[in-house]
matplotlib code that plots the C-alpha trace (Angstrom):
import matplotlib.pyplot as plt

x = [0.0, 1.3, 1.2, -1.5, -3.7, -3.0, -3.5, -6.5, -8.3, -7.5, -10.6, -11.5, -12.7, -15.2, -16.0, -13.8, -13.6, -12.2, -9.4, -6.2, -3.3, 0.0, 3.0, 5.3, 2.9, 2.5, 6.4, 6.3, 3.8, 6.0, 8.8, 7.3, 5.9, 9.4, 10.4, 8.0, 10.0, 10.7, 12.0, 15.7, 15.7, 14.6, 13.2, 10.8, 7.8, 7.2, 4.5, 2.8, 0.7, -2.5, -4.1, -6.0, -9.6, -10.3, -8.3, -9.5, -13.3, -11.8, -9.8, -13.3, -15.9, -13.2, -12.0, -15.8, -16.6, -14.1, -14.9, -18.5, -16.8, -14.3, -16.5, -17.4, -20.1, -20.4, -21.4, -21.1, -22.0, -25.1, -23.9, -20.5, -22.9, -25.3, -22.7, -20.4, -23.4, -24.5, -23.3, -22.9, -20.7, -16.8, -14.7, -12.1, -14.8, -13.1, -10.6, -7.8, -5.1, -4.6, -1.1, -0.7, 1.6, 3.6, 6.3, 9.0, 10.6, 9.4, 9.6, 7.6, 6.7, 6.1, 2.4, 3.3, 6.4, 4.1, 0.8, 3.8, 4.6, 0.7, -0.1, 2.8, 1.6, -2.0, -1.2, 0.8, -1.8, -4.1, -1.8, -1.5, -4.8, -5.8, -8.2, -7.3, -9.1, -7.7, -9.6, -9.8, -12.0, -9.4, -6.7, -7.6, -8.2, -4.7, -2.9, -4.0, -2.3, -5.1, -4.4, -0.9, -0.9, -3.6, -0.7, 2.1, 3.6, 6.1, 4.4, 6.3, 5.3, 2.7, 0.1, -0.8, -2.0, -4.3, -4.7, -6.7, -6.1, -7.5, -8.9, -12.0, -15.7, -16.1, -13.9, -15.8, -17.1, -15.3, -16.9, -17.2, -14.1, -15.0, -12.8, -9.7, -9.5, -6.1, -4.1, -1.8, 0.7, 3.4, 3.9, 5.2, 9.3, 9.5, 12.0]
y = [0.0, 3.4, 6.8, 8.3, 5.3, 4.9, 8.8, 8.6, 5.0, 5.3, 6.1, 6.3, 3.0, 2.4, -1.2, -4.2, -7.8, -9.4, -11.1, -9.9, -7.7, -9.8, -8.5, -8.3, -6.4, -3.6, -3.4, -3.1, -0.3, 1.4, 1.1, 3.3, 5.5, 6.7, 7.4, 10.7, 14.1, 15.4, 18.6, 19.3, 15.1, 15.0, 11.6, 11.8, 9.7, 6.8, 3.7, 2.6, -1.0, -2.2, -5.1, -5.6, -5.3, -5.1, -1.8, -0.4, -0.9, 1.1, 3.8, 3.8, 4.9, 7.4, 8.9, 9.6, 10.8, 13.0, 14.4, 14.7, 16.9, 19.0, 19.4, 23.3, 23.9, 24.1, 22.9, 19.5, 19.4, 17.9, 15.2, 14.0, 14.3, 11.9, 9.6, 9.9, 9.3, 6.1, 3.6, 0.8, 3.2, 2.2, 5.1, 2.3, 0.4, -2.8, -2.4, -5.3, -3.0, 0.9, 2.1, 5.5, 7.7, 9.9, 12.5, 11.7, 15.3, 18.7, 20.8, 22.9, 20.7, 17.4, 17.4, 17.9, 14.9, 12.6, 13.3, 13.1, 9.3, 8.7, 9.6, 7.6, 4.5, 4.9, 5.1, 1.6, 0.1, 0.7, -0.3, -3.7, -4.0, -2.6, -0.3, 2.5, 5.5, 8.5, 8.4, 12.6, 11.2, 9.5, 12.2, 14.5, 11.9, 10.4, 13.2, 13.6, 11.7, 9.5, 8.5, 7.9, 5.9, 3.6, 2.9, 3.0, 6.0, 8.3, 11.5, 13.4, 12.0, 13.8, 11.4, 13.0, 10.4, 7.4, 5.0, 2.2, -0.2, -3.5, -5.6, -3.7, -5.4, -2.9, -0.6, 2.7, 5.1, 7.8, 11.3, 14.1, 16.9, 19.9, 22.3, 23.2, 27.2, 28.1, 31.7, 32.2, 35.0, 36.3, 35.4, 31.9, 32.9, 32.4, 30.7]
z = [0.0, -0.6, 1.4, -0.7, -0.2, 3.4, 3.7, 2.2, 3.7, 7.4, 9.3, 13.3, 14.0, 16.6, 16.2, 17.1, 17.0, 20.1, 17.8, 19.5, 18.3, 18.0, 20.0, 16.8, 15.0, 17.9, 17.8, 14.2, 14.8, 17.4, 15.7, 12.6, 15.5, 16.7, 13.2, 13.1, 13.0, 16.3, 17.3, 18.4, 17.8, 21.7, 21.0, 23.6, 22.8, 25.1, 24.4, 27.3, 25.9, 27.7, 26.8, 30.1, 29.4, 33.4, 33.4, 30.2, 31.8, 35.4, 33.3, 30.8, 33.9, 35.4, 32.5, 31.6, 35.3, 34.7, 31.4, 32.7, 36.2, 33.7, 30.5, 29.7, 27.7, 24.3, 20.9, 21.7, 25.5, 25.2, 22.9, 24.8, 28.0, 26.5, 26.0, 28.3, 31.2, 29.6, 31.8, 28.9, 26.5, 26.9, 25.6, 24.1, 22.3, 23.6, 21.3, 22.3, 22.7, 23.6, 23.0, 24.9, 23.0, 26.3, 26.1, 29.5, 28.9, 29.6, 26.6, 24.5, 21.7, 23.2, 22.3, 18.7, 18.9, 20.2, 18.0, 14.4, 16.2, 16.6, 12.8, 12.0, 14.1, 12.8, 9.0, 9.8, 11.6, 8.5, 6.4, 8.0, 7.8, 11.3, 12.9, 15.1, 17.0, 19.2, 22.1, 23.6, 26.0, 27.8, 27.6, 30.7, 33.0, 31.9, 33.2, 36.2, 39.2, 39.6, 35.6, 35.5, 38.5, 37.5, 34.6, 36.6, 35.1, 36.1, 37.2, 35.0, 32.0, 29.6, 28.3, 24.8, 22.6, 23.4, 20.6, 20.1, 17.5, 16.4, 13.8, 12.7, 12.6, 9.4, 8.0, 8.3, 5.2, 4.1, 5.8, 3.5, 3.4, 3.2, 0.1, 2.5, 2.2, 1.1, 1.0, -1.1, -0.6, -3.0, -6.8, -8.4, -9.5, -13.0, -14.4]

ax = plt.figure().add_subplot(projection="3d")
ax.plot(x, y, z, "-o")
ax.set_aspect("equal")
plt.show()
């Protein structure tokens, strides 16, 4: 498969089969996750892997308690609120596997090292035929102290991406895009 088509075919998946995710294969995703640019080549991105469906459930109903505490209002209140009170919703879908994308060093572009290393990891895993989703819901709750200990991680670690990846019941439609608006500034040099 190449870029464009990867690009262009991955899709948040929100529906899973309980097959499981090989441990080579989520190596083989990390290791094209820590290939993304990073700035001043810090390297900071760190891969936390749970595969515990027990503590996906726990982190599920406090991460969404915690939304439903922290949530302000807007647009979409009513809708997360809806779903985030249902007491049958899981945020990870039961997904076998959530690989959280962290950054273990303080600097000032660790949210955009780690979200390059979670494209990267994402176009792989749909590229080998996997599904993936980001899960926002989990990432407050994450880094707070309550969060990082129920993973065992260093407090000083940033939690920024929480991805979910298995094999998909259904690969999802493609949504419609809307026409990207696009400035241009300054003339094409002649040649």
């Amino acid at each position: 498969m190449d870029i464009n088509e990867a690009i262009s075919g991955r899709r948040s998946t929100r529906e899973y089969t309980t097959q499981a995710v090989d441990e080579e294969t989520i190596h083989r995703l990390i290791e094209v996750a820590v290939l993304a640019p990073n700035a001043v080549n810090e390297q900071p991105c760190t891969f936390t892997v749970v595969r515990d469906q027990d503590l996906l459930d726990r982190i599920s109903r406090e991460a969404k308690s915690h939304m439903l505490a922290t949530m302000p209002a807007g647009a979409q209140s009513a809708h997360f609120h809806s779903m985030l009170g249902n007491e049958d919703f899981q945020i990870f879908y039961h997904a076998p596997v959530l690989i959280l994308i962290s950054g273990n060093a303080q600097g000032p572009w660790i949210v955009e090292d780690c979200a390059l290393a979670a494209e990267n990891l994402m176009l792989a895993a749909y590229a080998s035929g996997l599904g993936t989703c980001w899960i926002g819901f989990a990432q407050n709750f994450l880094r707070t102290p309550e969060g990082k200990h129920l993973l065992g991680l260093p407090s000083e670690w940033m939690p920024v991406a929480p991805i979910i990846v298995g094999h998909a019941k259904a690969m999802p439609m493609p949504v419609p895009r809307k026409v990207p608006e696009i400035r241009w500034i300054g003339q094409p040099q002649s040649r």
